[in-house]
Every structure is written in C-alpha cells, then in structure tokens.
N, C-alpha and C positions, 0 to 999 in steps of 0.2 A: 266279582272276585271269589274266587273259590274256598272257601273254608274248610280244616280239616274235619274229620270222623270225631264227635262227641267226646266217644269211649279212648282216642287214641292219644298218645302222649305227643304234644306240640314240638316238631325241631324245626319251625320254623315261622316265623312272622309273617305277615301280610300288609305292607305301609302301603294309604290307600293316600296319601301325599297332599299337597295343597292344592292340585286340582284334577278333575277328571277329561278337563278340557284338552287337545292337542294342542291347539293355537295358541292356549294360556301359558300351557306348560313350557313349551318353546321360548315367548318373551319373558316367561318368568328364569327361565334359564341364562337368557341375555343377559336381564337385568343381575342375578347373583352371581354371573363369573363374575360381571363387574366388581360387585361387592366384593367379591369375595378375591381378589386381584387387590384390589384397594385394600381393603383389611391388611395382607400379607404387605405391599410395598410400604403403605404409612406405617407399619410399628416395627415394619424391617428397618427401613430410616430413621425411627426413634432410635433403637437399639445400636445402631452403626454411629449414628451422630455419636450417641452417650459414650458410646466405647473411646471411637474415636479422638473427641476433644476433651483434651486435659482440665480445662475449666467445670466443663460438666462433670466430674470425678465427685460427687456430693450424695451426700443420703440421697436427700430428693430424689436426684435425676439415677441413682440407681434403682430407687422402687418405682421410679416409673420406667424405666428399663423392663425389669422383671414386669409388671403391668401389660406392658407389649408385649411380651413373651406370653404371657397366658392369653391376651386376647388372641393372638397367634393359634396358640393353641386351641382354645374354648373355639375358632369358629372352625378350626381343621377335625375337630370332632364329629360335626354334625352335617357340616355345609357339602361335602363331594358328595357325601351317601345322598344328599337332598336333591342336590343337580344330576347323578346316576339315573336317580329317578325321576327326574323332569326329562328326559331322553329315554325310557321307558315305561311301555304299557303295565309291564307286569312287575309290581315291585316288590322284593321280598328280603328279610335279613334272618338268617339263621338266627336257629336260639341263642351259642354263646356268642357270635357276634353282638347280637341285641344285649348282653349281659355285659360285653367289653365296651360297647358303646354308654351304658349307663354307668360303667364303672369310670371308665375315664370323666365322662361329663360330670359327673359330681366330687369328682377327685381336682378338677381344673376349680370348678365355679367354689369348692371349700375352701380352696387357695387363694382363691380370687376375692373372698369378702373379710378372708384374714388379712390379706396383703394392703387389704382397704381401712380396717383397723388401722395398720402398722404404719399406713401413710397419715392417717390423724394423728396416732402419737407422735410422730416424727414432724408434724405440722403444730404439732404442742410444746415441743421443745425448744424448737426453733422460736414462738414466737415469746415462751415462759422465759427460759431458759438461754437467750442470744449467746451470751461469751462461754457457756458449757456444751453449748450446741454440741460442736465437733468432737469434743470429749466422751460425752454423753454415746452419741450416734456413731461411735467410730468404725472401722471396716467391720471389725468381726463383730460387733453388735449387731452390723444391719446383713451380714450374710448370717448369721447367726437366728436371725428374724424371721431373713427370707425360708432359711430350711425348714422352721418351722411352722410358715404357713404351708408347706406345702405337706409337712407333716402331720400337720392338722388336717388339712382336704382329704390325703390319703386315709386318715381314720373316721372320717363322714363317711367317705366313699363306703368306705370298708363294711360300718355297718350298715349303711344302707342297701349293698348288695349281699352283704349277710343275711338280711331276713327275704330280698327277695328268693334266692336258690333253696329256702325253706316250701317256697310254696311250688305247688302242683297245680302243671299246666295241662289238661287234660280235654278243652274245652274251644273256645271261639281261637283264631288265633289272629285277627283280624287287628291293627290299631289303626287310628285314628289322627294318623299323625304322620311328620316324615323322618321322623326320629324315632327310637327308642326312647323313653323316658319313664321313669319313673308308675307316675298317674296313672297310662294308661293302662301300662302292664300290669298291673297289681288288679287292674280289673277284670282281667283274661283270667287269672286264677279259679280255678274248678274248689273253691273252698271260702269259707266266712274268712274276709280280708277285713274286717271293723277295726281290730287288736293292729292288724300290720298299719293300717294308713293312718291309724289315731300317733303310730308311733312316726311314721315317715315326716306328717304335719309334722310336730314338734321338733323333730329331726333338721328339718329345714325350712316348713315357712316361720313356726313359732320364734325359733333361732333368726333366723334374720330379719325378724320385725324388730325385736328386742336389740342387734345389731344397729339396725337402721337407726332405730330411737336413741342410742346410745352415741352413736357417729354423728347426728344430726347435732344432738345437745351441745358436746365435743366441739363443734365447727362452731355452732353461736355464741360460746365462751370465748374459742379462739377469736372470732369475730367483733367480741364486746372488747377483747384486750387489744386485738388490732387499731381500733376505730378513740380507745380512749389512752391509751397508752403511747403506744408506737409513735413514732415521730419520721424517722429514716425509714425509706421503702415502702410506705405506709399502700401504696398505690401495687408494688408488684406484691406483697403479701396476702393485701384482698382478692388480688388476681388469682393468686395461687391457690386461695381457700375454697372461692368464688370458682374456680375450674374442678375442682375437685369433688365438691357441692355435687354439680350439674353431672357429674362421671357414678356420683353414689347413686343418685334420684333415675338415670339410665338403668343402672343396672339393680338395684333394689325393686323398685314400683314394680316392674313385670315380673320377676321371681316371685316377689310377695301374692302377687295375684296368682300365679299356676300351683304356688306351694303352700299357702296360708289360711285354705279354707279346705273342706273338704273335699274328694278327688270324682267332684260330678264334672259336667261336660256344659261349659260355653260356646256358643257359635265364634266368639272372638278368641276363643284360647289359640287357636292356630299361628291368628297375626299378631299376640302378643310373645309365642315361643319363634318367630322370625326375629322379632323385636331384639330380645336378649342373647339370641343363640347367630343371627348374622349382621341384623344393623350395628349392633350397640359395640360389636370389634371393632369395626370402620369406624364409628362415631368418635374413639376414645383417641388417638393419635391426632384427629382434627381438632377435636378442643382444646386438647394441651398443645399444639402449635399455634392455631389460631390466637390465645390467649396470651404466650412466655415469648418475651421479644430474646428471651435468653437461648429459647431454642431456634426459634425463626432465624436465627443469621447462623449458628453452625448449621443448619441443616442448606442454608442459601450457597455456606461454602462448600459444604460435602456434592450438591448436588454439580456446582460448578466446576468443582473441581471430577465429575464423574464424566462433563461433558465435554469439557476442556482434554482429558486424556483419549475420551471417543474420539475425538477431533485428529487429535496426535497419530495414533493408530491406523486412520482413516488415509493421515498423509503420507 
C-alpha cells in the first residue's frame, strides 16, 4: 500500500481491511451481506411488529424498538464501507469521510449505552414500582428519555471528534483496520497524542466500565426482587432481565476491551471490532425473540399476514 509524503498533510486514509487474501475477501463478503441482510430484516420486524400491534404499545417494547433502530444503524455505519472493500484491492476513505465515520459511530454506540441504562431503569420500575409503572413511564417520559440518549451520544460524539480535528495529520496515513475509529487514527497524528488518548480512555472505555458496573449491579437487585418478591410473572420477568443481561455483556465486553486500556495494538482487536460493529446488530433482535413469547406470535402474525397478501397478489 502506498503511503503518503512525510512532510505532506494527509486527505486521505488507507484501510488495509480484514484481509489481504482474494479468496478470503470474497467469502468473507458472502458471509457479511448475510449478516448484514439479517441485521436489517430482524430489527426491521422488531420495529414493524412494535409499531404495528397495539398490545406491544408499552415502554418496554418502545425502547426496544428504538434498540433496533440504532443497531440498524450502528451496523449501516461501518458494515458497506467494510464489504466496498472486500470487493477491492485498493482501499481508501477520505479524510472527512473518515471523520464522519467516527462521528456518527460514536454518536450511535453514546446512544446505544444511554438507551441501555434507560432500559434498566425502566426494568426497575416495572419490577419496584408495578401499579405506578405506567404512570411513572408514560409516553412523554420515555420519548422524552429517548431524545436524550441520543443527546447524550451526540455530545460524546462531539467531543471526541473535537479533540481529534485538533490534531495534525502530516505523517503515515495507513490504518489498520476497516473502519475508521478512534484508536487508530489518533496514532497517525504527526504530534505527542499521551494528553489526547489519556482523555479519549476516560471518555469512553473508563465511562463504560463504570456504566457496565453500575447496569450489572442494577439487574442483580432487580433479580434479588424478582426471585424473592414477585409472585405473578415471575418466569416472563427473569426472561426479560435474563435477555437483557446477555444484550449488555454483547455489547459492553468488546467496547470495554478496544476502549479501556490504552490505544496499543492486539492481533485480536480486529475480530473483536467485527464483534460489536456487525455480529452484535444481528445478535440483538435474535435474543429478544428467541426469549419474549410476547413478541414471537405478533411477529408469527405479521409475517403471515406478509405472506398471505404475497399470495393474494400472486393470484
């Protein structure tokens, strides 16, 4: 790969991708349309089911609505520009593309560990709080919630693309990765980046370890009231907590590992930034189906009802 002039100012990247292989590139291509296909149709069907059926009209199934929405999103960030480049040799993303790519992706995933919070207190009230529930959570509480996870992300975002356009790109322009992100770029900088990355850590892995510890705690209270309290439902509530659990530990674990230490280079970071940037969309709509008998039959009737009118049409 070519690298630019030393002394000249970088306007552009060089993503040197998840493989050098043709043959690789190709089935790895296969395989993340798939994914990336699957992602899109399971939280398109979340989001339609929810809309759809008037039962599912509940906090819950709204912030997991919104939930499908950003994995939606979170993997349309990264995932085309990744398969662009498994169909080519030479792979490259302009400077402020690479800057809009980093801005949107940590403006989604700010959103995404707010919106995760706001599903545990929502999962707190419901189980502290039963006959205040809907009082408590009523519409404009939880759009009200929603605006501001994402007002939050947006000010992550913000600063962490604040201090990268401080720095000067004058030097390698090569990354190591097939994305834009954070880590690597900050290391292309032609200048002492200690001050930037000691701030970007705290910014985001420090913050979401403290996140994670806090949601974790959160869930084994809920869990301890479930299991000694509860009486009615007692089975779909663990379900609930029990699916939501498994949705934190996806998407926290690998964050915490790319963002929580300092911004050296593992041979596994690559299959751990696939991890949370394309499995972990697809994964989230599987387990909260797999899990909610509540969602499995509206979606049983949605899709019936999809095939049923193909059918209609057909004759």
């Amino acid at each position: 790969m070519e690298q630019k002039n030393l002394t000249s100012t970088v306007t552009e990247f060089v993503l040197l991708g998840l493989t050098q292989s043709p043959e690789l590139q190709r089935f790895l291509f296969i395989i993340f349309s798939i994914v990336y296909l699957t992602t899109w149709l399971g939280n398109f069907i979340i989001i339609t089911t929810v809309i759809s059926n008037h039962r599912l009209h509940t906090p819950m199934y709204f912030l997991l609505a919104n939930l499908a929405f950003i994995d939606i999103s979170d993997s349309t960030v990264s995932v085309p520009k990744m398969l662009l480049g498994l169909l080519s040799q030479h792979k490259t993303i302009s400077y402020n593309e690479c800057i809009l790519q980093m801005f949107f992706f940590h403006f989604i995933a700010g959103a995404m560990v707010l919106l995760l919070v706001v599903m545990a207190a929502d999962r707190y009230v419901a189980i502290h709080k039963p006959l205040q529930y809907l009082t408590i959570m009523n519409r404009g509480v939880c759009v009200g919630l929603v605006a501001g996870t994402w007002m939050g992300g947006l000010a992550h975002s913000a600063i962490q693309i604040g201090l990268i356009l401080q720095l000067p790109f004058c030097g390698s322009n090569v990354l190591d990765n097939f994305y834009c992100d954070i880590p690597q770029v900050v290391k292309l900088a032609c200048t002492d980046t200690y001050l930037f990355e000691l701030l970007m850590v705290s910014q985001s892995g420090v913050l979401a370890i403290i996140v994670f510890i806090l949601l974790l705690i959160s869930y084994t209270i809920i869990l301890v009231k479930i299991r000694t309290h509860l009486k009615e439902g007692k089975h779909k509530a663990l379900s609930t907590c029990g699916t939501q659990i498994i949705v934190l530990c996806l998407i926290f674990i690998p964050f915490i590992f790319i963002y929580a230490r300092p911004f050296r280079k593992f041979p596994i970071d690559k299959v751990v930034s696939v991890l949370y940037t394309v499995i972990t969309p697809m994964l989230n709509p599987i387990i909260y189906t797999l899990r909610n008998t509540e969602m499995k039959k509206p979606i049983r009737r949605l899709m019936s009802r999809i095939l049923f009118s193909g059918r209609e049409m057909k004759m």
